[in-house]
Each structure stands twice: as structure tokens, then as C-alpha cells.
N, C-alpha and C positions, 0 to 999 in steps of 0.2 A: 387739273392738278390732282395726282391722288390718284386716279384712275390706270387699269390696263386695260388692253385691248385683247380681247382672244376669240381668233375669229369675226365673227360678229356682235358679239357680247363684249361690254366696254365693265369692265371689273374693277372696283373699288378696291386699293388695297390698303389694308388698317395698320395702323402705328399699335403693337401689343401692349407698351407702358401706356400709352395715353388711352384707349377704352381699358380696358381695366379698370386703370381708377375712374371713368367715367361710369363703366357699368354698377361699380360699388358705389359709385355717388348715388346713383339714381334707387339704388337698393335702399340704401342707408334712407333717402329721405321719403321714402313711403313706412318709414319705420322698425328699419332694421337695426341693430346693434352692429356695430366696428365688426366685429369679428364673423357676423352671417354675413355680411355685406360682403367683406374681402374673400370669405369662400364662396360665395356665388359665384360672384364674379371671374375666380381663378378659374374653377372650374365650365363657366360658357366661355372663356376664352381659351383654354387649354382644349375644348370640343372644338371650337372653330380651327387651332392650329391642326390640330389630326385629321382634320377632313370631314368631322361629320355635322357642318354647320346647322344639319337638323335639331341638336340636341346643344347648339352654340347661342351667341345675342339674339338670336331672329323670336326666340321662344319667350325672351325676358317680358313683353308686352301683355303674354297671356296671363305670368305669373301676377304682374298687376292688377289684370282686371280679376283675379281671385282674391287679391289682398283689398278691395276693393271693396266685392260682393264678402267678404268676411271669411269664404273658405280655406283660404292661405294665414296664418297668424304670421308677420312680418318677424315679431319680436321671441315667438316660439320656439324655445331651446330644446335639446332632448335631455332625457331624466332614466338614470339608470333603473330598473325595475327589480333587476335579480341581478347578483352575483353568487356561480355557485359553482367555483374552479374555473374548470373549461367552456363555460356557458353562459353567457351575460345575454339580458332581456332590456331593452331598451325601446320607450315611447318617445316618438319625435313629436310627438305635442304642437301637431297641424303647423308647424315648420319650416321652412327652405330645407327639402331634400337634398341640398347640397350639402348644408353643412350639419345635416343629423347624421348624413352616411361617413361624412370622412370621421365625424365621430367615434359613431358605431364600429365603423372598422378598422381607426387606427387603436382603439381600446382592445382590439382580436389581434391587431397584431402585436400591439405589445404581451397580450395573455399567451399568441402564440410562442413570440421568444420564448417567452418564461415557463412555459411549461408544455412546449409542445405542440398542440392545436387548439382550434378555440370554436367554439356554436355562439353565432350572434343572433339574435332577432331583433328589427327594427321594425315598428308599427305606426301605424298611424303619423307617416310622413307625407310632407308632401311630395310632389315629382323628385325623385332623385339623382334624377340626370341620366349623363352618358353611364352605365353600368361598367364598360371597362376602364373608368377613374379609378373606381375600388380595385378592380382586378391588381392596375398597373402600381399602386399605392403597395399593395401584398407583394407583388413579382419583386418590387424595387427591394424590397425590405429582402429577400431571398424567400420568401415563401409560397407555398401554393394557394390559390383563392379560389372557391367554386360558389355563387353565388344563385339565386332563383329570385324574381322577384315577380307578384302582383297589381293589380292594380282594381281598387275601390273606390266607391264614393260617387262614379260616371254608369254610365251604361257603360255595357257591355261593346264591343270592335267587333271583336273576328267570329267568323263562321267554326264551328265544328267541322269535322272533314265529313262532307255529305251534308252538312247543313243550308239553311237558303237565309239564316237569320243569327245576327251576333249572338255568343253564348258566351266568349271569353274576353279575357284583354289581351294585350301583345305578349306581356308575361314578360320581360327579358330571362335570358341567362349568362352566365358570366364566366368562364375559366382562365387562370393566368397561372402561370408556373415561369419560376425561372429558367432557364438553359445554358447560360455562362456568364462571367464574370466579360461584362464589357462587349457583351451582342443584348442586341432587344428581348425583351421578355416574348415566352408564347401568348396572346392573347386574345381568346373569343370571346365577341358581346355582339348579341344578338336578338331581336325581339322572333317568338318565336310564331308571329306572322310572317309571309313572306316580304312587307315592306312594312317597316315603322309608322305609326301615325302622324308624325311632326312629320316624317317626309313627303307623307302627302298631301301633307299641309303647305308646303313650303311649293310643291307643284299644283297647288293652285293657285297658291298666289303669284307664280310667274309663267301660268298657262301652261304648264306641261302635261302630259298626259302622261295617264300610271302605266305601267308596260303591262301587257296583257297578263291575265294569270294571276294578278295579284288582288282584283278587287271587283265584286258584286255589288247590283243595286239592289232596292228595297224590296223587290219581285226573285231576287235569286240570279238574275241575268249577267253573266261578265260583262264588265263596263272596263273603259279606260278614263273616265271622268273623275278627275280627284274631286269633284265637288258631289260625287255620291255621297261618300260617306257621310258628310255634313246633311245631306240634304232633309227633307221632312216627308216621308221615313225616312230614317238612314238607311245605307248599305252596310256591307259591312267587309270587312279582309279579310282574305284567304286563308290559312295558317302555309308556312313553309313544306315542303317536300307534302304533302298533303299527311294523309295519318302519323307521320312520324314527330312534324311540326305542331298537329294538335294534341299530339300524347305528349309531348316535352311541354306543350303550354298547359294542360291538363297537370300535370305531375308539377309546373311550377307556381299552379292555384293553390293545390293541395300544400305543400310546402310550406310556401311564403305567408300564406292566410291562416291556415290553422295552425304550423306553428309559433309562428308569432302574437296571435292570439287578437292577431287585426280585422280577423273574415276573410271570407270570400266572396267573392260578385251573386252571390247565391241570390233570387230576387226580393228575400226577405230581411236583407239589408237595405238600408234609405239609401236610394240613390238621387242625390239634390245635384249631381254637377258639379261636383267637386273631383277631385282629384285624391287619392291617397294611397300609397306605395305603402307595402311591407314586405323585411328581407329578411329572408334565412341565409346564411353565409356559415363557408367553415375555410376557418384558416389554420393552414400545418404547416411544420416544419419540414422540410424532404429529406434534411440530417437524420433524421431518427430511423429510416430505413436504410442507412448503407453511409459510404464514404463519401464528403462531397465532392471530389475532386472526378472519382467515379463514375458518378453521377453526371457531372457537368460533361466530361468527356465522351461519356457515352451519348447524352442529350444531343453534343456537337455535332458527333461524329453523322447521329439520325439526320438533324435537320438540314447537316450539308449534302448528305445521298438526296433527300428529298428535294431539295432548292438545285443542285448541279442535273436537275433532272433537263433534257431536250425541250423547247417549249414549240408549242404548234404554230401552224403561219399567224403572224399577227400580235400573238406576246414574243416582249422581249427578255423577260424572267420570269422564274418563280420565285414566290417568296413565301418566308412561314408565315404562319398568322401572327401578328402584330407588327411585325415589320411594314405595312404601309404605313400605318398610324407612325409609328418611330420613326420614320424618314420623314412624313410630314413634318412633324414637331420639330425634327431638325434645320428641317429648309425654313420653317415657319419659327427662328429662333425669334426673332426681333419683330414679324409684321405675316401677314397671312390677307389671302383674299377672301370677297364675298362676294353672292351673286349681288347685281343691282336690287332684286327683292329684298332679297335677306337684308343686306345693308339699309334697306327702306325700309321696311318693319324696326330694327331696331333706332335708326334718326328719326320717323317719328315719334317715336316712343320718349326718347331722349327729349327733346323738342316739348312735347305736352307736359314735362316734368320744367319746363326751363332751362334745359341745357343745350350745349350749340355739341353736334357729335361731329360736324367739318373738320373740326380739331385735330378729330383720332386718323382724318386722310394723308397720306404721305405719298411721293412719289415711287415709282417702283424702282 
């Protein structure tokens, strides 16, 4: 009961109302407040309806064992630093990056109604999740979001391009713009490795191998083994498109680190194994360059040339960027799948708190 079948993999499918409020229970009682607890949790379950169960419940276990070892603060709220018009400074105060960023960017977008556009900085947060939350939070409201983020506190991930040894992190980046009233927002989030770290997390815990290209051992040698990177030395991840992925991850160090005034992975920062995000984000109005109607029509007009485009043997559409995510979310109105891993990382997890996660199973 509870279970689908696809192919040969037997898939759990979740009840949304019912983990939710489990995953906030289980937040709430290592210390969380009401209101970090129910944004966590919207947000690793709003990841798992989109598809990207990397950055959904399976990761909630890790953030435990830092609230644990003390580098997560459960109870840690963020605190405005600056206001100064268009430009708000914000520390998330070693935090749930879930609920520092919806924060931080729903304060930009209400600065950007009101006046236009807005520069946020967010620091010293912890993980912040799926990076296109915020995007889609901006899109929704009608506005444009471009977003850069870092990451401190750990070693260093990915290689430089030419490098044999991690120098960077994944970096995300982030864009979202509207397009019209009542189609999906555009939306890019992307780490600017060629594969996320939680996903190669997620393919070792269910044996898979990383597709070529994507990841070096401790010696520089392509591997397909996800359990390189973990291993003692680590390896470390490729950047995307090779120099173009490491310049984007390069420029979202610079960014995100200095100026939010959180650092850089530079090696004269303590790195204890912690985790700690900071974001530069700039949120606009698209009104204030032209007519909206204009604007939407003409957005329309592009993305339907581009989508009505021929597709090759073997796809059966094209689609713009954010449209899989929004058709997820839609099919995944009420309940959503996971791998048997993923689902197993997060019931134990559940489980070693005292709670029973069978609850959250339903039929398909």
C-alpha cells in the first residue's frame, strides 16, 4: 500500500498534507519555532513536488546532524542589517536557509513594488535550498529575480577548469522573469557545477553511478563513483560547460561573498564543516521599461516560436525553462513520488525523532 511500480523500481508515493506537517513536526522538535518549522518544510516539499528531490525530505537528516554538532542554530532568525532604499542587508544568524531566504526576498519584493527594484544581501545562512523557490516567489509577484549564491563554512566541491583539486563550491544561480498572465514563469536554477552535490549524494545512496564528465577523484582521474567525492581525499566536481561554468561559479563567489559581507571559501576562512550560504539577489519591476501588456505579448509570442519548435527522434516537446518544474507541481497537486532511498533517508530520520512517516503513504 502506498507504493508504485515503474519498471523495476517499486516507488513510494507521499500524501503532501500529511509529510508536511510531519516534516515540520520533526523541525519544530529539535528546536525550531512554528513559523522556521512550517517554512522548511513547505519548501523540501514544494522541491520534491518539482522534481528535484535532491534539494527535497531526503536532505532534511543532514540538516539534523548540524543542529546537532551546533553548526545549524534551529531557533535562528534573520535580522535586518541595513536599510538604505533600494538595498537591504540581511544576517541569517546560522538559520534554516529556508526560512532566512523567503525572508530576505519576500522584504525585496515588497521594496521592489514600491519602488522599483531592490539589492538584497543575505549572510551567514544556513543551506537555502532549491534557489529557484526565490526565483518562482519573484516571477509570481510579476517581477524579475536574478539571484548568485555561495557557499562557506565546508571545503571547497568543484575543480577550476584545468584544475585536479576543488577550489570552488557549486555556487547556484538563479533567474526568473514573468512571461504572461496565467502561463509558468521562465525559470533557471542551477548549480554552476555540472551536477549538484545532494545529487550525488542521493546516487550513492541508491548506487548509481555519476554520468561521465561530471566528477574527478582525489588524483584528478574521471570517475563515475559518487562516493568519490566523499571519499578521504575527496574528489571533487567538474564545473558545467567547462570555462564558462567556472567563470559563472567564479563571478557568483565574488558576488555572493563579498558583497554580502559573508566571505569567500578563500582558505583563510575557518572551515569546521559547516555549511553557510550567502545571497546577492536583485529584484525589478519589468513595468518601468515599457507597457506591460507589450511586454507580455511580445515574451508570448518568443516563447511560443521557440516551444512550437520541430523536436528530434525521441523528445516529444520542447518546453521553456520552468515549465517542467510547473507541470510537476501541477500533477504533484495533492501527492508526489520518491525514490525508495530518498523515502528511506527521510523515515529514518522520522523514526529516530519518534515519529511513524508510513502515515504520509497513500495509494496511487
Amino acid at each position: 500500500m502506498g507504493f508504485m511500480t515503474q519498471g523495476t523500481k517499486t516507488m513510494p508515493r507521499i500524501s503532501i498534507e500529511s509529510v508536511e506537517q510531519l516534516a515540520a513536526d520533526i523541525v519544530r522538535a529539535n528546536g525550531a519555532p512554528d513559523a522556521v518549522a512550517s517554512d522548511v518544510a513547505a519548501h523540501l516539499v514544494l522541491a520534491e513536488r518539482s522534481g528535484h528531490s535532491s534539494h527535497g525530505l531526503s536532505i532534511l537528516p543532514s540538516y539534523l546532524d548540524a543542529v546537532r554538532d551546533k553548526t545549524l542554530d534551529p531557533a535562528g532568525t534573520p535580522v535586518l542589517l541595513s536599510d538604505a532604499g533600494i538595498f537591504l542587508q540581511f544576517d541569517g544568524r546560522r538559520g534554516y536557509g529556508q526560512h532566512a531566504g523567503k525572508v530576505a526576498v519576500t522584504a525585496a519584493i515588497d521594496r521592489a513594488l514600491a519602488m522599483g527594484a531592490c539589492f538584497v544581501t543575505l549572510k551567514n545562512s544556513y543551506h537555502l535550498g532549491r534557489a529557484g523557490h526565490y526565483g518562482e516567489m519573484s516571477a509570481t509577484a510579476g517581477l524579475v529575480y536574478l539571484s548568485f549564491i555561495n557557499v562557506v563554512g565546508r571545503p571547497p566541491m568543484v575543480a577550476p577548469f584545468g584544475g585536479a583539486q576543488a577550489r570552488l563550491s557549486t555556487n547556484p544561480v538563479c533567474f526568473a522573469t514573468p512571461i504572461a498572465k496565467g502561463r509558468a514563469p521562465l525559470v533557471l536554477d542551477y548549480a554552476t557545477s555540472g551536477i549538484a552535490a545532494n545529487k550525488v549524494r542521493l546516487m550513492a545512496a541508491e548506487g548509481r553511478p555519476v554520468p561521465p564528465g561530471l566528477l574527478i577523484d582525489s588524483a584528478g582521474r574521471p570517475t563515475e563513483d559518487p562516493h568519490a567525492l566523499a571519499a578521504d581525499p575527496p574528489g571533487a566536481l567538474l564545473p558545467f560547460g567547462e570555462h564558462k561554468g567556472y567563470a559563472l561559479g567564479f563571478l557568483a563567489e565574488l558576488l555572493a561573498g563579498v558583497l554580502s559581507g559573508g566571505g569567500t571559501i578563500a582558505p583563510k576562512h575557518q572551515r569546521d564543516g559547516s555549511l553557510r550560504n550567502n545571497l546577492l539577489a536583485v529584484v525589478f519591476d519589468p513595468v518601468k521599461f515599457g507597457p506591460e501588456d507589450w511586454q507580455q505579448a511580445e515574451a508570448t509570442a518568443f516563447a511560443d516560436y521557440v516551444t512550437d519548435c520541430p523536436t528530434v527522434p525521441g523528445a516529444t516537446h520542447v518546453m521553456a525553462p520552468g515549465e517542467p518544474e510547473a507541470v510537476l507541481q501541477h500533477d504533484n497537486a495533492t501527492s508526489f513520488e520518491m525514490t525508495p532511498a530518498a523515502w528511506q533517508l527521510f523515515a529514518d530520520c522520522a523514526r529516530s525523532f519518534g515519529f511513524t512517516a508510513d502515515t504520509c503513504l497513500r495509494d496511487g
